[in-house]
N, C-alpha and C positions, 0 to 999 in steps of 0.2 A: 504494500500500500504506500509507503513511503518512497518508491518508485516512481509509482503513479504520481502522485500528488510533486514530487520534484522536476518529472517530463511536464507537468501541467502547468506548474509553474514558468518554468525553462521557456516554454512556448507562448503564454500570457503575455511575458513581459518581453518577448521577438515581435507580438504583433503590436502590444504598445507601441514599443520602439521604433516602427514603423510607419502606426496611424500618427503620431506624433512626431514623426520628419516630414509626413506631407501634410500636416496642419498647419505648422511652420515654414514649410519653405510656400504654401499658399498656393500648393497645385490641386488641382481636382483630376479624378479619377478617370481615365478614357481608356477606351478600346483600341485595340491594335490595326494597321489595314492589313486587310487582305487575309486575314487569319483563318476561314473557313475557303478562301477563296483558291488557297494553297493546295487544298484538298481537293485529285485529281475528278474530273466528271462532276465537278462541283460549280453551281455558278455565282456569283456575290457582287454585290457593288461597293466600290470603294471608296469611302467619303473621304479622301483625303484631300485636300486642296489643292498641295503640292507634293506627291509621289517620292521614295527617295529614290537615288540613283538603281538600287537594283532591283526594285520594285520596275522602274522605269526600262530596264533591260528585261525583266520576266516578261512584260507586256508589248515589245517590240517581239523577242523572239517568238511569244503567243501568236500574235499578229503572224509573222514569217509564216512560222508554220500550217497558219490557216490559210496562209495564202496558196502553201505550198500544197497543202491536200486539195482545196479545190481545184488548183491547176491538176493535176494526177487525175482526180474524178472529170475534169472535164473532156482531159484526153483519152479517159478510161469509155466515157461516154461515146463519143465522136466517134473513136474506134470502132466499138462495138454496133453504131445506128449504118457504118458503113457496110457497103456490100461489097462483095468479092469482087473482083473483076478479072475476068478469063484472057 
């Protein structure tokens, strides 16, 4: 029991110490971007204003790469609606 009771404490005064440097330094609590959005077949909007840089690189290469499957599907298409020619 005096186990318990000294991890409980131990951990008490970690989340004090905590709530009490963001009380003081006067920040308020926000969400991260992209954090569900990371998670693949997933889709999210990002409210971030200003993106950081490798947020900004995931979202180019995103971009790339859909460019690049539709290009593939479109030649997979084309292909395939063509007919033989003898």
């Amino acid at each position: 029991m005096q186990i318990f009771l000294l991890t409980f404490l131990v951990l008490c005064l970690a989340v004090f110490g905590m709530s009490l440097g963001m009380i003081l330094n006067k920040r308020e609590l926000k969400g991260s971007c992209g954090g569900i959005a990371n998670i693949p077949g997933m889709k999210s909007d990002c409210s971030c204003s200003n993106p950081c840089e490798k947020r900004k690189a995931r979202m180019q290469k995103a971009q790339q790469e859909q460019q690049e499957y539709a290009r593939i599907n479109i030649d997979l298409l084309s292909s395939s609606t063509k007919k033989p020619t003898k």
